[in-house]
Backbone bond lengths (Angstrom), bond angles and torsions (degrees), N, CA, C in turn:
res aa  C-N    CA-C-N  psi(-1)  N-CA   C-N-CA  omega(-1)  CA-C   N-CA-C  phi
1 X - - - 1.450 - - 1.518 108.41 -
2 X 1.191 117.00 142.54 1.564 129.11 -167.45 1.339 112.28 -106.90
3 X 1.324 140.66 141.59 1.475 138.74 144.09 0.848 131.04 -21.91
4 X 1.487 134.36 169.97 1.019 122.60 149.64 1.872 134.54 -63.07
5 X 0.926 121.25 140.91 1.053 130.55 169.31 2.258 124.33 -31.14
6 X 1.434 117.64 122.22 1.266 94.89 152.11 1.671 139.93 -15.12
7 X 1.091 105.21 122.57 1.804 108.64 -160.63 1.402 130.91 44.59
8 X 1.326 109.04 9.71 1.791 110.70 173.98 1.471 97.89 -50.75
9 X 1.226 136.26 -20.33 1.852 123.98 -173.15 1.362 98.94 -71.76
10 X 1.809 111.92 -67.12 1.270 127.52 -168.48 1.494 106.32 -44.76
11 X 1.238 110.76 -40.67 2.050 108.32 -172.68 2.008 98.39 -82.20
12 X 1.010 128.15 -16.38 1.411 121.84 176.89 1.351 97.76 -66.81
13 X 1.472 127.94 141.09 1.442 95.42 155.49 1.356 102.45 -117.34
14 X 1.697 108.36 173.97 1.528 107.32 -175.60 1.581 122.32 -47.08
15 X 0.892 148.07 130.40 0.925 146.38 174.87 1.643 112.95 -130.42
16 X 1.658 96.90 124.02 1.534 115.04 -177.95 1.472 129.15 -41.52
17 X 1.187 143.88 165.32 1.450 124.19 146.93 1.645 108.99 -98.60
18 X 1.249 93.51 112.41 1.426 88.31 170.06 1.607 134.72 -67.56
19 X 1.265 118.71 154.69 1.300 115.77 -178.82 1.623 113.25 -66.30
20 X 1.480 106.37 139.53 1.766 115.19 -157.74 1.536 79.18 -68.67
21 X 1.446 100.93 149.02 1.965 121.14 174.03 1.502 99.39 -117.72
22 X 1.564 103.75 84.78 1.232 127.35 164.23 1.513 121.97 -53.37
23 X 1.530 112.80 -53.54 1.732 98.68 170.57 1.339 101.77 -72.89
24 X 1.768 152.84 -13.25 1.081 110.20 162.02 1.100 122.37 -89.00
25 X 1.539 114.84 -27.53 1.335 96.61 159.56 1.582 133.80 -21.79
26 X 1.214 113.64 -52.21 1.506 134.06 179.39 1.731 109.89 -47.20
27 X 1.470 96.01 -36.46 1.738 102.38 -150.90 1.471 93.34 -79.00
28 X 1.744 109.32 -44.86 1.059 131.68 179.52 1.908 132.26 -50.72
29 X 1.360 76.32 -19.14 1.803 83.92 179.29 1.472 111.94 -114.33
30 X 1.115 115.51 -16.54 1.440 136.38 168.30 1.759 97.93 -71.77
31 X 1.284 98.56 -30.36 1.909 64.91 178.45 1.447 101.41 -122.49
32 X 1.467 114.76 14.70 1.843 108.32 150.79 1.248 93.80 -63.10
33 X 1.404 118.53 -88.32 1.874 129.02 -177.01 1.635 103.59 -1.46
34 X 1.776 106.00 -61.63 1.102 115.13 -160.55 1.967 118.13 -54.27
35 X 1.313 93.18 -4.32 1.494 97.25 -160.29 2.030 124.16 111.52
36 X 1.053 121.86 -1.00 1.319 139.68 -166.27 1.385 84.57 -116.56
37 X 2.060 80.26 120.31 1.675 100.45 173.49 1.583 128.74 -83.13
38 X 1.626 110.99 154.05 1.532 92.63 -132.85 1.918 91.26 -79.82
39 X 1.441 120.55 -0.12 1.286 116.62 -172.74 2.147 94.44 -73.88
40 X 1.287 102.53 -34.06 1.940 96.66 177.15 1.580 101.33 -38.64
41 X 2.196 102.06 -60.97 1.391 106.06 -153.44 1.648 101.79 -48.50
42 X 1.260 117.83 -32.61 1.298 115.72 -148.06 1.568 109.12 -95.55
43 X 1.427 113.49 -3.70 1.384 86.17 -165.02 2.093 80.98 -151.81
44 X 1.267 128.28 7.22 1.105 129.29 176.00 1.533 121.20 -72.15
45 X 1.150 129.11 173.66 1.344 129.13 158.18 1.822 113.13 -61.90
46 X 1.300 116.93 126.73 1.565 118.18 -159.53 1.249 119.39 68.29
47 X 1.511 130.30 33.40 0.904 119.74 -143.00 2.306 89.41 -135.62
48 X 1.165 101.40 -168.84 1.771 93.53 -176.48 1.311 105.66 -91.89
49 X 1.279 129.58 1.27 1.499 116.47 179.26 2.036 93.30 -88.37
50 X 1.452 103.81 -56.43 1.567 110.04 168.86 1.453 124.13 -17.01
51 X 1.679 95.46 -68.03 1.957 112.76 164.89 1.118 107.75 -45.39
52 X 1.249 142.94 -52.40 1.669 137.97 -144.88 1.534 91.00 -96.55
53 X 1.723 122.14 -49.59 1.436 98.35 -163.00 1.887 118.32 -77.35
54 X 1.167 102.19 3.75 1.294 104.93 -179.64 2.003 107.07 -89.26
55 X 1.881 97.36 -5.84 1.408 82.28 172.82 1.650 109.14 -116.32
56 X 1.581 112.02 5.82 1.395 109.85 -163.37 1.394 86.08 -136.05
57 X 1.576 143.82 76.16 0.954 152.96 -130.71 1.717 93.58 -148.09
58 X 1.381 104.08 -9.56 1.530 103.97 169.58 1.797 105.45 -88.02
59 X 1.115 134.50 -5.48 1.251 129.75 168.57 1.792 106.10 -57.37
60 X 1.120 122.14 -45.19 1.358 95.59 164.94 1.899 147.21 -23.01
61 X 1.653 87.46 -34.36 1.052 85.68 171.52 1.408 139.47 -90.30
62 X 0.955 111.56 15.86 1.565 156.36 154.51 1.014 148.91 -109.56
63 X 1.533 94.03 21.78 1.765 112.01 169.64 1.231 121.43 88.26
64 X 1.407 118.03 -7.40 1.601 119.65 171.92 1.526 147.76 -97.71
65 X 1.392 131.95 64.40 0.713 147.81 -148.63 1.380 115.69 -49.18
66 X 1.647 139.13 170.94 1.274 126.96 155.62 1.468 125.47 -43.77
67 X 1.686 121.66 -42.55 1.376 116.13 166.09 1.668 120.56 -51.92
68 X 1.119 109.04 -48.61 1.643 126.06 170.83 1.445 114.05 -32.39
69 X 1.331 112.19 -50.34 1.222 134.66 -131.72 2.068 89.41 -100.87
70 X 1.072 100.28 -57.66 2.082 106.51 174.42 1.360 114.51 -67.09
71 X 1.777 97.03 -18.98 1.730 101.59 171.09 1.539 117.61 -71.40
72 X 1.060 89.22 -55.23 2.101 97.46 160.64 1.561 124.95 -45.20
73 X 1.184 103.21 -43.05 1.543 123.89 -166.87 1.634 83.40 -68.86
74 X 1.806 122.56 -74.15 0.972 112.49 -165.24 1.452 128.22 -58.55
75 X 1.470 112.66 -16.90 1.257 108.29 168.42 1.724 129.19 -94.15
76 X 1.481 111.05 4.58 1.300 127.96 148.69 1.446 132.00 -77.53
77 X 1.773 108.41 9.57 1.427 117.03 -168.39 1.392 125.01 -73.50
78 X 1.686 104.77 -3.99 1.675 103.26 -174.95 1.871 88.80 -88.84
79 X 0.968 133.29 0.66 1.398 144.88 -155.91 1.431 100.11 -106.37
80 X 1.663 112.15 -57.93 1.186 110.56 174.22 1.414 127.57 -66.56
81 X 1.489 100.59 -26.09 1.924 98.00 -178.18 1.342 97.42 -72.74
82 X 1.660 137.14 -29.37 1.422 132.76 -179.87 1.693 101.76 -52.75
83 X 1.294 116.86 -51.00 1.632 109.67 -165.84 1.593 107.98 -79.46
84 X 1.638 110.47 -28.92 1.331 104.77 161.83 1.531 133.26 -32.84
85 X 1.327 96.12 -76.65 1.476 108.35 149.74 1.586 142.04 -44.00
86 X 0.804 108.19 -14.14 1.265 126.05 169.87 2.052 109.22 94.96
87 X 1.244 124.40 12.07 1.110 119.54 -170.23 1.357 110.12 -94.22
88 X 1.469 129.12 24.39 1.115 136.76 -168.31 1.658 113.36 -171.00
89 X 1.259 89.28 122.42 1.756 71.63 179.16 0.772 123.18 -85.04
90 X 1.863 133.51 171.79 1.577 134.45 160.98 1.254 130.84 -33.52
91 X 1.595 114.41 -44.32 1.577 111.76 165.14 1.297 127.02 -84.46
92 X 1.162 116.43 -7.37 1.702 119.61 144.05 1.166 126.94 -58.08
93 X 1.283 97.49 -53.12 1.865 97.52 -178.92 1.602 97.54 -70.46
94 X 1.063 121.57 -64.94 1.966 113.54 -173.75 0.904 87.47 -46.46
95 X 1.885 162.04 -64.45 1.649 135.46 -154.57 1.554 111.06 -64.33
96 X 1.034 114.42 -50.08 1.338 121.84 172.42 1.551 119.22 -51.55
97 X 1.652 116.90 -40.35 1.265 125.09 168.31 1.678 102.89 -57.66
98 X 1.337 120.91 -60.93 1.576 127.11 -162.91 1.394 98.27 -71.11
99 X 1.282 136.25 -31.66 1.680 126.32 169.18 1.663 98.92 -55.94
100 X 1.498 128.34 -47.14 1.223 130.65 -166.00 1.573 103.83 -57.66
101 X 0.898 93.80 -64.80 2.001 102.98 175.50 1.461 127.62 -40.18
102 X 1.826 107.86 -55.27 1.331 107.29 153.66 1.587 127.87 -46.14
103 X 1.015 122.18 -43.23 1.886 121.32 -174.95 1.104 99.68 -87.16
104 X 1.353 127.62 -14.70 1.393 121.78 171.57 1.975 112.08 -84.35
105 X 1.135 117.75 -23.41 1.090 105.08 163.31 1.409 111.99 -111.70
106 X 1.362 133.20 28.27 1.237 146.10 151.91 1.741 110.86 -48.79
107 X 1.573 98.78 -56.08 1.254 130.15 -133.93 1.219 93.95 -89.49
């Protein structure tokens, strides 16, 4: 397995941690429970890719669009049902999300 790539840092850009969204959190696990699969929560309209790209909206400049962006999310979903649940926290899952992003624009 290889590194990252020449300038994969410089093309990431910083990206914040946002503050955990506890009532959606709430809404969000209530309707995993509810039967709603957790790739919808994650990558649907209202959904956690939606939440995040409206705050990390500087990934554009690095090639990642809003579709990009719920595509990641949804494939970070065994990650997200952990913080859903509470077996993971928020800044775990966002580090784990922002490692995802980097190799994704590594690549």
């Amino acid at each position: 397995m290889t590194g990252p790539g020449p300038g994969a840092a410089a093309r990431l850009p910083a990206l914040h941690l946002p503050d955990e969204p506890l009532g959606r959190k709430a809404e969000w696990r209530s309707s995993v429970l509810g039967g709603t699969a957790q790739r919808v929560v994650a990558g649907d309209d209202g959904g956690v890719g939606e939440w995040l790209w409206c705050r990390w909206r500087a990934l554009q400049r690095a090639g990642i669009d809003e579709p990009g962006l719920r595509a990641i999310v949804v494939g970070s979903r065994r990650e997200l049902g952990l913080w859903l649940h509470g077996d993971r926290t928020w800044v775990q899952y966002c580090s784990g999300l922002i490692g995802r992003i980097g190799r994704r624009i590594d690549s």
